[in-house]
ROTORPA-546730 format. One line per field, with one value per residue (C-alpha): residue number from 1; x, y, z; residue in one letter. Coordinates in nm, 4 decimals. Layout:
N
n	(NUM:...)
xx	(X:...)
yy	(Y:...)
zz	(Z:...)
res	(a:...)
! end
This chain:
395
n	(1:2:3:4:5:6:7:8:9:10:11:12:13:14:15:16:17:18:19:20:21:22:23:24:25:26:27:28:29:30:31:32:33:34:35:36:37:38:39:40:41:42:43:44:45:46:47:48:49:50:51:52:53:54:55:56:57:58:59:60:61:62:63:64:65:66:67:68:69:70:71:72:73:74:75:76:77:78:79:80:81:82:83:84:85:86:87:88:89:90:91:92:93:94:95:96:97:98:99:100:101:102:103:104:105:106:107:108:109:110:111:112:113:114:115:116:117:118:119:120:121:122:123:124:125:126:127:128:129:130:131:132:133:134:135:136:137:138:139:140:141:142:143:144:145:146:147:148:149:150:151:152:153:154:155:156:157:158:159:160:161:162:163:164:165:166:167:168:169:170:171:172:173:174:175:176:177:178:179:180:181:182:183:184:185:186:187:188:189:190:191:192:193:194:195:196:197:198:199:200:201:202:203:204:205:206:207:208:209:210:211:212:213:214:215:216:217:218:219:220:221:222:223:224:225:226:227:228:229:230:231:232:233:234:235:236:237:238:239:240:241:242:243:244:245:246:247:248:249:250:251:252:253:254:255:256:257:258:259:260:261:262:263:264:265:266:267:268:269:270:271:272:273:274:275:276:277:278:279:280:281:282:283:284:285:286:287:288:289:290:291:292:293:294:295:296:297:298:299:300:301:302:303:304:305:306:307:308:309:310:311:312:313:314:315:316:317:318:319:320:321:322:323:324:325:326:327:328:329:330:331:332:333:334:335:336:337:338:339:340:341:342:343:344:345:346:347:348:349:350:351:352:353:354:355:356:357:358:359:360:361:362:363:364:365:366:367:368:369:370:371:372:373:374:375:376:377:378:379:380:381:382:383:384:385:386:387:388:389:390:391:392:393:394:395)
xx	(0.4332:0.7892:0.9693:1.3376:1.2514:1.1048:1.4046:1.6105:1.4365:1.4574:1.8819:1.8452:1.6920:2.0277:1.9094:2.2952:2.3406:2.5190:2.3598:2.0215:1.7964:1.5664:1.2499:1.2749:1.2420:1.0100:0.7570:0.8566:0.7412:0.4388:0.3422:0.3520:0.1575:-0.0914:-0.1272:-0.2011:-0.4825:-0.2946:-0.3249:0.0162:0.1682:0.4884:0.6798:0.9272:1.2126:1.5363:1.7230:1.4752:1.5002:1.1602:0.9550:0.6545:0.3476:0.0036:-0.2079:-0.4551:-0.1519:-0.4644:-0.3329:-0.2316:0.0455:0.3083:0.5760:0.8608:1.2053:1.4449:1.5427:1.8157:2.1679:2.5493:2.7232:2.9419:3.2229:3.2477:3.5833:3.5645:3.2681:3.1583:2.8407:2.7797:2.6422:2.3579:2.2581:2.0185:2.1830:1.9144:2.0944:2.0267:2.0124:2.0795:1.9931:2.3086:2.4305:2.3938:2.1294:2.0274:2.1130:2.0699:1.7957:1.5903:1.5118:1.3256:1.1279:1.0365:0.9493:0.7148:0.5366:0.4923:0.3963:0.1284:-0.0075:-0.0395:-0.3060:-0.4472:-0.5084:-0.6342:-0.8828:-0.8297:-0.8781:-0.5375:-0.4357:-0.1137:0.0179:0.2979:0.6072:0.9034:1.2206:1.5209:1.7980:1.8545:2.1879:2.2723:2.1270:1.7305:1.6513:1.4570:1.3044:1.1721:1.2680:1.0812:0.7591:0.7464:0.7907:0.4934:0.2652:0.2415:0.3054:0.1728:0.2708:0.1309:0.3427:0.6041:0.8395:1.1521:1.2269:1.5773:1.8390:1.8712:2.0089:1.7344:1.6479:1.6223:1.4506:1.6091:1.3837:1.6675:1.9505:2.2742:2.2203:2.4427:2.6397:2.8470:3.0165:3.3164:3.5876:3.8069:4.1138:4.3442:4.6788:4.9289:5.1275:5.5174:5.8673:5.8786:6.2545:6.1357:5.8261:5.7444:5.9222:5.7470:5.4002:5.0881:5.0261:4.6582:4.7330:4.8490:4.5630:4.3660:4.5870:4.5102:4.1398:4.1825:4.3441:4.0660:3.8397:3.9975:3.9804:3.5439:3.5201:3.5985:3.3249:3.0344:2.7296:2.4638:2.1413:1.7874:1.6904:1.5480:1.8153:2.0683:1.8772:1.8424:2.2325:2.3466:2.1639:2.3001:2.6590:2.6120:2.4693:2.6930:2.9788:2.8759:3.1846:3.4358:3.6114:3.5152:3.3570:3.1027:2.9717:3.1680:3.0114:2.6504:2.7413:3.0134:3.0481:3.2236:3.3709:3.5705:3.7753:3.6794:3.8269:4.1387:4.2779:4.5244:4.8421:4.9965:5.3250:5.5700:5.8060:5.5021:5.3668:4.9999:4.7856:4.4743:4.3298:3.9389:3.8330:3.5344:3.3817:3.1255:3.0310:2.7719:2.6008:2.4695:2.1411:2.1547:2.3860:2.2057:2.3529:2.3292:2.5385:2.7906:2.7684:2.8389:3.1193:3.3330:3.3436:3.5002:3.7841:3.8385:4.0636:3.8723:3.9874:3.8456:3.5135:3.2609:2.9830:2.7445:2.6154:2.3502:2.2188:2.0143:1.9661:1.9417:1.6108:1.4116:1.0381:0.8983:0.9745:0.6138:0.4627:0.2372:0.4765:0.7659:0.5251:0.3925:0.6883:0.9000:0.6096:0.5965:0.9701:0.9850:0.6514:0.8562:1.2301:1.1293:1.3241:1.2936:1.3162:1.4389:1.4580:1.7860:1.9247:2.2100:2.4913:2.4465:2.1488:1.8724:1.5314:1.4097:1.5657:1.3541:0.9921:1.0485:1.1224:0.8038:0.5852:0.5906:0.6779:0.9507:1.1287:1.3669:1.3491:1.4214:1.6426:2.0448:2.3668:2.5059:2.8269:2.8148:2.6377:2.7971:3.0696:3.1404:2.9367:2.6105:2.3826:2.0798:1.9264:1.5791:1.5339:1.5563:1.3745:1.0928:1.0415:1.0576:0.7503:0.6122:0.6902:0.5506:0.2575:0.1570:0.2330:-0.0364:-0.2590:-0.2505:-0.2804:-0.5964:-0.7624:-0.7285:-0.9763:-0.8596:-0.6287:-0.2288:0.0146)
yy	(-4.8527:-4.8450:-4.6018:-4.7164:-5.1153:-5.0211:-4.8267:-5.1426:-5.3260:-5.1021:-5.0752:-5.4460:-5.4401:-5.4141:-5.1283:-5.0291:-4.7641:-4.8531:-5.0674:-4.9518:-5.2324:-5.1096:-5.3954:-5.5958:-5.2518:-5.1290:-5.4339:-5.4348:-5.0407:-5.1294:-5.4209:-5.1517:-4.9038:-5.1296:-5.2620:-4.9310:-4.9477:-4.7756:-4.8396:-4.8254:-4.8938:-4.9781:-4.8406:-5.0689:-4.9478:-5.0833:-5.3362:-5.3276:-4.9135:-4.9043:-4.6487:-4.6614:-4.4036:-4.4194:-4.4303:-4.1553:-3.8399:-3.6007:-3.5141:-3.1031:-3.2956:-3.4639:-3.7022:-3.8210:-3.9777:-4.2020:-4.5731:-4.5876:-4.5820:-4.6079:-4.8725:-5.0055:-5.1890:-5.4234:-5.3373:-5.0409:-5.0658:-5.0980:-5.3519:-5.4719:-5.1824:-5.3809:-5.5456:-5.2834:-5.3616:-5.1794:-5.0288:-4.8336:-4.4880:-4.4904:-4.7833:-4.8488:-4.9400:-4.8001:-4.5560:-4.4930:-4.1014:-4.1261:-4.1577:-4.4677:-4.3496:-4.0567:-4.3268:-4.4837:-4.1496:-4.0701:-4.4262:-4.4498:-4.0631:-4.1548:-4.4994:-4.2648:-4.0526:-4.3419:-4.4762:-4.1143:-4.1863:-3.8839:-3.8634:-3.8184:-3.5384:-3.6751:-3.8466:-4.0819:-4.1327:-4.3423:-4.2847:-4.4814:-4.3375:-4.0031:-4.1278:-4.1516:-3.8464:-3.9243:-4.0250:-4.3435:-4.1992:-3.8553:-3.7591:-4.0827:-3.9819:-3.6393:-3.7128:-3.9756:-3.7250:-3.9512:-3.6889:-3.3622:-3.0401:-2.9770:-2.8873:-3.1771:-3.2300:-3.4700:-3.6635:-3.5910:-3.5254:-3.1967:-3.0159:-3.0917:-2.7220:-2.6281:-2.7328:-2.6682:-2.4322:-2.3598:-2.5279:-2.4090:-2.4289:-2.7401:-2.7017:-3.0125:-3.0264:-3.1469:-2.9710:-3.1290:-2.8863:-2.9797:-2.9271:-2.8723:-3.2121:-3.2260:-3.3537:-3.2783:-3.1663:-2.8677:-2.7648:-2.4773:-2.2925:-2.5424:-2.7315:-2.6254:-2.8485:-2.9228:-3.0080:-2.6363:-2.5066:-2.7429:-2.5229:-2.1855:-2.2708:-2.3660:-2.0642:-1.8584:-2.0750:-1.9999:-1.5699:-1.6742:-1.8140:-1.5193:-1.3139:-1.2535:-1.2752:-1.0061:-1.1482:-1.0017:-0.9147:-1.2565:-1.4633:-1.2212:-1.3285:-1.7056:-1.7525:-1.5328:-1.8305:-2.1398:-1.9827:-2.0398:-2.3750:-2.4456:-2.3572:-2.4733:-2.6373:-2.5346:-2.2239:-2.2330:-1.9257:-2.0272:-1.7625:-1.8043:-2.1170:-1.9575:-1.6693:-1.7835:-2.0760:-2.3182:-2.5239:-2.9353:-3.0019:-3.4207:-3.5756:-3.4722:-3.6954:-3.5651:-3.6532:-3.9539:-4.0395:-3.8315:-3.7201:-3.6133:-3.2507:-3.3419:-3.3056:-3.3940:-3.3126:-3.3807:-3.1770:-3.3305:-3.0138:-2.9603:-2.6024:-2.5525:-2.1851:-1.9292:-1.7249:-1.5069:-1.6921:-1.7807:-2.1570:-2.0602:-1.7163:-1.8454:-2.1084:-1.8298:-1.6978:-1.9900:-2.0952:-1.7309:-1.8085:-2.1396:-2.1638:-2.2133:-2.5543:-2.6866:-2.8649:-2.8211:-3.0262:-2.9368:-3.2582:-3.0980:-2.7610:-2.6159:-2.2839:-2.2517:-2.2466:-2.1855:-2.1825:-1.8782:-1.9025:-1.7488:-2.0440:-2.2159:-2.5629:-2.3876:-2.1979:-2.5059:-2.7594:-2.4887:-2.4919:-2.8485:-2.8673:-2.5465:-2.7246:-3.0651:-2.9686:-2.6301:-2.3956:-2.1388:-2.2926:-2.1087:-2.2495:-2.2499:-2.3362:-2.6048:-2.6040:-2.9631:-3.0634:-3.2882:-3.4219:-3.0584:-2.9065:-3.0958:-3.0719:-2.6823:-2.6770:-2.8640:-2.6785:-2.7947:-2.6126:-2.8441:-2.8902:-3.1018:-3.2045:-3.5737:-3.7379:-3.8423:-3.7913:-3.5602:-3.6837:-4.0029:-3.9777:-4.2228:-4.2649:-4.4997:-4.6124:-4.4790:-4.4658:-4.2560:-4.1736:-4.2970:-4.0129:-3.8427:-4.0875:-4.0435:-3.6784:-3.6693:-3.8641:-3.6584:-3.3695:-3.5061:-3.6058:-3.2633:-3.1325:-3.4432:-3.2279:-2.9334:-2.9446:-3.2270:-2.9092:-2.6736:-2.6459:-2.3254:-2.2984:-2.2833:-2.0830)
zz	(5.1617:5.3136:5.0869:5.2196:5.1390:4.7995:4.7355:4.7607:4.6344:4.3027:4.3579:4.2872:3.9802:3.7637:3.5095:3.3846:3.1282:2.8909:2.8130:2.8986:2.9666:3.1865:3.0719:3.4708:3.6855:3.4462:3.4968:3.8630:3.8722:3.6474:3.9230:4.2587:3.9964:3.8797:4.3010:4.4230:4.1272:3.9408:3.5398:3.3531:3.0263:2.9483:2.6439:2.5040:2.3104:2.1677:2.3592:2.6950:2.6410:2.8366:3.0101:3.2238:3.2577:3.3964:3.1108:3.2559:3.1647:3.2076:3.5658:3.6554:3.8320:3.6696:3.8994:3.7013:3.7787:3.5842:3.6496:3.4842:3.6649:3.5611:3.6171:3.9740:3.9548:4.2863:4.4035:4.6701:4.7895:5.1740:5.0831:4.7363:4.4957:4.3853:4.7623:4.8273:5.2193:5.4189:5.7867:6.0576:5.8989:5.5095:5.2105:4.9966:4.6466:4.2671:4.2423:4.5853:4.4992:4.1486:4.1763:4.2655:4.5519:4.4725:4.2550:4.6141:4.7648:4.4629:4.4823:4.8551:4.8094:4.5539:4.7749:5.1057:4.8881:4.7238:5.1029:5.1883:4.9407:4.7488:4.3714:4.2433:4.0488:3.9080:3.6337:3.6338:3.4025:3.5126:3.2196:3.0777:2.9396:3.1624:3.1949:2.8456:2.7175:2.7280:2.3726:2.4803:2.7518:2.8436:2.5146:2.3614:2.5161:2.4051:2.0529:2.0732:2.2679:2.5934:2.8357:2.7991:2.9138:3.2628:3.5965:3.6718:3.9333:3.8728:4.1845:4.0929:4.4125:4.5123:4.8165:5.1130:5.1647:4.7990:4.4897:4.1754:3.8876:3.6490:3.4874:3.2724:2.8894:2.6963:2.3948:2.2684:1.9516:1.7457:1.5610:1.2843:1.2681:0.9033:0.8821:0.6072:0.6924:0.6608:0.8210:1.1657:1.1396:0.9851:1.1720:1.2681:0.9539:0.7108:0.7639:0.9599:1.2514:1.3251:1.7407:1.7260:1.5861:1.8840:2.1139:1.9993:1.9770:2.3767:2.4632:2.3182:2.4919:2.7881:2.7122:2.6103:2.9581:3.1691:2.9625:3.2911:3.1466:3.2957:3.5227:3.5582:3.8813:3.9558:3.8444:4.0382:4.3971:4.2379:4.1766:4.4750:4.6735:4.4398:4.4554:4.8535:4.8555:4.6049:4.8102:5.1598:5.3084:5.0833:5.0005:4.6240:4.4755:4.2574:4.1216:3.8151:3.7320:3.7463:3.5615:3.3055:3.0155:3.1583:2.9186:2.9268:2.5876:2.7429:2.4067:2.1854:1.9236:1.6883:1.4586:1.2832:1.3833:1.6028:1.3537:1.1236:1.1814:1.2674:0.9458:1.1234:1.5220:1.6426:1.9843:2.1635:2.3550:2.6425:2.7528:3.0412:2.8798:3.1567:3.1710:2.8973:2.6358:2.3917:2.1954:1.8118:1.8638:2.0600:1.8367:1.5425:1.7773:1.7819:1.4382:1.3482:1.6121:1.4278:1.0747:0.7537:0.6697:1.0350:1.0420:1.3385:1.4343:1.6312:1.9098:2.1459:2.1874:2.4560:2.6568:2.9883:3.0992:3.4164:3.5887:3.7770:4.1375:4.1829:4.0170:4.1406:4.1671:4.3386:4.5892:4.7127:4.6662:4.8896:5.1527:5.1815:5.2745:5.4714:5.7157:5.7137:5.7659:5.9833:5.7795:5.4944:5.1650:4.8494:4.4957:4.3883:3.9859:3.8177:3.7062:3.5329:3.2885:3.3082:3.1510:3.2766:2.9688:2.7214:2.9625:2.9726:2.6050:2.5484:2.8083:3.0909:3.4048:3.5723:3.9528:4.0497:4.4166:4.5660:4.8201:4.8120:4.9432:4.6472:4.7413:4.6112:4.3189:4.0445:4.3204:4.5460:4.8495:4.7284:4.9384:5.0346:5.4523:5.5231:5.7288:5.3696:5.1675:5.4582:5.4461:5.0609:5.1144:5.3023:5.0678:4.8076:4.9577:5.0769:4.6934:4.5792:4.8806:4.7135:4.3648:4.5455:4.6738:4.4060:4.1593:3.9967:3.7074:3.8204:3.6871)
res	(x:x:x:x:x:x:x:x:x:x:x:x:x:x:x:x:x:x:x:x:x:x:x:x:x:x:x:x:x:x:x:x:x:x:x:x:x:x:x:x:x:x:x:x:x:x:x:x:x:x:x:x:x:x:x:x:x:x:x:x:x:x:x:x:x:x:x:x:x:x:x:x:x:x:x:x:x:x:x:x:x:x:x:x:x:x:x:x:x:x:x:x:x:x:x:x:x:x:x:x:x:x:x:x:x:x:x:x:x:x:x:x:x:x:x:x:x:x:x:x:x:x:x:x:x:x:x:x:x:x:x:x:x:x:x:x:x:x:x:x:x:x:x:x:x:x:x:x:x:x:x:x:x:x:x:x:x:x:x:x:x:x:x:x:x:x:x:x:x:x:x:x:x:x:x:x:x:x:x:x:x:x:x:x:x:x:x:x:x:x:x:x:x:x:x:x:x:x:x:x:x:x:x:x:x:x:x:x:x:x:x:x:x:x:x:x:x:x:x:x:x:x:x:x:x:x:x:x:x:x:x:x:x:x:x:x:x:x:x:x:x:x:x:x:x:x:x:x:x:x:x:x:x:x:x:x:x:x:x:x:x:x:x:x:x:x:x:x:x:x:x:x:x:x:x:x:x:x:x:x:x:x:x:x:x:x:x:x:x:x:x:x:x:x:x:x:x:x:x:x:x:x:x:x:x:x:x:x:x:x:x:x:x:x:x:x:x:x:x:x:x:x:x:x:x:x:x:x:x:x:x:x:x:x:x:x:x:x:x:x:x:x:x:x:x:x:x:x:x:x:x:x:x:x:x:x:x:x:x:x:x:x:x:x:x:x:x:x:x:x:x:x:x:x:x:x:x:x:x:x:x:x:x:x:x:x:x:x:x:x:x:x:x:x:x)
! end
């Protein structure tokens, strides 16, 4: 199986989200699945929300990506984003990065093992939704019990040399700040305005952020090594953004009319948590900086979470790429989220490692090398190897 054509042919597959529908690559996944003798099932949710697993999930070895993608607008782009346009050295358009084509790599992974004639030792589970938050995909199937915990690795794109074994925490919530409305001619000797409260909320967001939160051991030699990669080619420390909340204020919408002093201002917040912050108590924190009268809501809540870099999964998923690429590999952790969050918080001991040029995911000119997509493969298929000739329990 040619992982570079079935990666374009998956780019065009239009699986948008918003809105979601992801029923005509899901079918098209089932058909390769079900051609390698593969048995699979698809889920279908709202609106063509639909997933598709093996139905044998009894494997030590779970391989996982999403096929969902945002959406490209036409204008900018070198070919078409949804042409799939196959050249020389890279396939382009929507999703090559993010992250149909670690999809490919996985499935021509899993056909070079079938054709090996080994009995495979994985399961498979192909998502919707990871774009818009993952509650009719990975989230979907862990509510219904059709994945269960077990090792997985999330062909997600990562930095060649390093998979991924830890991401930031995510805490999203609203605030409704009230104000003591009035005339603006008199403000700020009479009336309260709620866009100043907004303000002074910000600025002690601003005093939380500089707060370094302390690191075991471990996750002092993980971050020291993400702060690098993380920085390669700039001259950006990073080591704030491992080690500190960073926080985005993404909406604000506040006051009436200009000459009215605002009785009424809603803050739409996003903070990234480190290792070691813990969501409810920061949580706690906040809503003693904020005024009585205000209102928050929390949206999402997670902590940061991670897998052992002794396990079992990163041992072997590092040798694979340090054998194919010729170099040491070293797990290194996010600064983002992703479906990992919710497989760790169910169980399962999750990696993130797949192909892409990080610098155009959701940009323009996606596009992905075959040289990449090819070695993934290759990765992969020596991870398959492995957990094909081990009989013993992994930790």
């Amino acid at each position: 199986m040619n992982a570079a054509k079935l990666c374009s042919d998956l780019i065009q597959i239009r699986s948008d989200n918003p809105p979601g529908d992801t029923s005509e690559i899901a079918e098209y996944i089932l058909s390769v699945m079900e051609g390698l003798g593969i048995p699979g099932t698809i889920t279908s949710g709202p609106d063509g929300h639909d997933n598709v697993i093996s139905k044998d999930q009894a494997g030590r070895l779970l391989l996982t990506g999403h096929i969902d993608v945002v959406p490209a607008l036409n204008e900018g782009w070198k070919y078409p984003p949804y042409s799939g346009k196959i050249d020389d050295t890279c396939v382009h358009g929507r999703g090559a990065t993010d992250m149909k084509g670690g999809c490919a790599a996985v499935l021509s992974a899993v056909a070079r093992a079938k054709d090996a004639g080994d009995d495979l030792p994985v399961s498979l589970a192909f998502v919707c939704d990871e774009e818009g938050g993952g509650r009719y995909g990975t989230r979907y199937l862990l509510e219904k019990n059709l994945i269960h915990p077990c090792d997985v690795l999330i062909a997600e794109p990562t930095p060649a040399y390093a998979p991924a074994v830890g991401q930031k925490g995510v805490c999203r919530f609203d605030v409704e700040f009230v104000g003591t409305p009035g005339h603006s001619s008199l403000y700020p000797i009479l009336g309260e305005s709620a866009v100043i409260q907004a303000m002074d909320f910000l600025y002690w967001m601003g005093e939380l952020h500089k707060r370094v939160y302390p690191q075991t051991e471990e996750m002092e030699k993980l971050i020291e090594h993400s702060t690098k990669i993380a920085g390669e080619g700039t001259t950006t420390d990073f080591g704030p953004v491992f080690r500190q909340i960073m926080y985005n204020p993404g909406i604000i919408s506040g006051g009436e009319r200009v000459n009215i002093v605002a009785q009424k201002c809603t803050l739409m917040m996003d903070m990234r948590l480190p290792w070691g912050c813990d969501c409810d108590e920061i949580l706690d924190e906040i809503c003693s900086h904020i005024p009585k009268s205000a209102v928050l809501t929390p949206r999402t809540k997670a902590n940061a979470s991670l897998t052992a870099s002794d396990s079992f999964l990163v041992q072997k998923t590092c040798e694979a790429i340090s054998e194919v690429y010729g170099i040491t590999s070293r797990p290194m952790v996010q600064w983002a989220a992703s479906d990992a969050r919710a497989l760790r918080l169910a169980g399962f001991r999750a990696l993130e490692y797949g192909p892409g040029d990080l610098s155009t995911m959701h940009g323009l000119n996606e596009k992905v090398s075959i040289d990449q997509l090819n070695k993934c493969e290759e990765i992969y298929y020596r991870l398959i190897q492995n957990y094909t000739n081990t009989k013993q329990e992994i930790s």
